[in-house]
C-alpha positions as CSV (number, residue, x, y, z in Angstrom):
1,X,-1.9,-39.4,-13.8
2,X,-5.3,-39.3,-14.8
3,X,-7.4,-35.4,-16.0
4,X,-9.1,-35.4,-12.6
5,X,-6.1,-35.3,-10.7
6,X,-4.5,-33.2,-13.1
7,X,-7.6,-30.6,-12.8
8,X,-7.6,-30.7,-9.1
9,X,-4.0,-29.8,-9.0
10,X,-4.1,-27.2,-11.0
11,X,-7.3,-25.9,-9.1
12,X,-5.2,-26.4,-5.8
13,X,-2.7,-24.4,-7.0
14,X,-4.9,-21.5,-8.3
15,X,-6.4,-21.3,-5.0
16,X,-3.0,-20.5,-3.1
17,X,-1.6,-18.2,-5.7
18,X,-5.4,-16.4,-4.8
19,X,-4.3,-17.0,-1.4
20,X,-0.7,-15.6,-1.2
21,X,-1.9,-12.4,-3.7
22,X,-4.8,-11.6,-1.6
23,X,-2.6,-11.9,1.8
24,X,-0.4,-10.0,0.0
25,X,-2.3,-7.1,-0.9
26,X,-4.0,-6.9,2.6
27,X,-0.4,-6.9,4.4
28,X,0.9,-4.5,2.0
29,X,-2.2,-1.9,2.7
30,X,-1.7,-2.5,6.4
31,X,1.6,-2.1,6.3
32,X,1.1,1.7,7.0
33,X,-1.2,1.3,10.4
34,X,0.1,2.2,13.5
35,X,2.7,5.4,12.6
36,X,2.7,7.4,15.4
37,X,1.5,11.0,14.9
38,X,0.6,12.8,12.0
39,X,2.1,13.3,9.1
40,X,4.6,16.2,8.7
41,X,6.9,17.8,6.1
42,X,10.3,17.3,6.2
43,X,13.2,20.6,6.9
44,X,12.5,23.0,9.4
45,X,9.0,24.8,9.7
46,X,10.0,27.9,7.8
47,X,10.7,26.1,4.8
48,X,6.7,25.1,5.0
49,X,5.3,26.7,2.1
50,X,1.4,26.0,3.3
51,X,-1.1,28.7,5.0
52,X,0.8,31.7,2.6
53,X,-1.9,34.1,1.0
54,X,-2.1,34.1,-2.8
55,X,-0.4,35.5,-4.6
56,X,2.6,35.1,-2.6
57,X,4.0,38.9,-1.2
58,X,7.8,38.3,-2.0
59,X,7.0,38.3,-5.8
């Protein structure tokens, strides 16, 4: 095997590792798309400790 195979190979396979990370990364920030509703807290909706006034009144 001769260097210019050698470097085409090697080239070859740097372009599909740049291929399978950038698919990768693309999947794995689209991964989140299409949830359906917004996003809520879990336990019931007393337990919600947003929209209180500050500082809290039970301390």
């Amino acid at each position: 095997m001769n260097t210019h195979h050698v470097r085409q190979r090697r080239g070859r396979i740097a372009w599909v590792l740049t291929c399978l990370i950038g698919l990768s990364l693309v999947g794995s920030m689209l991964g989140a798309c299409g949830r359906i509703g917004s996003p809520q807290p879990p336990g019931p909706r007393s337990d919600f400790t947003y929209n209180r006034s500050y500082p809290a009144p039970d301390r």
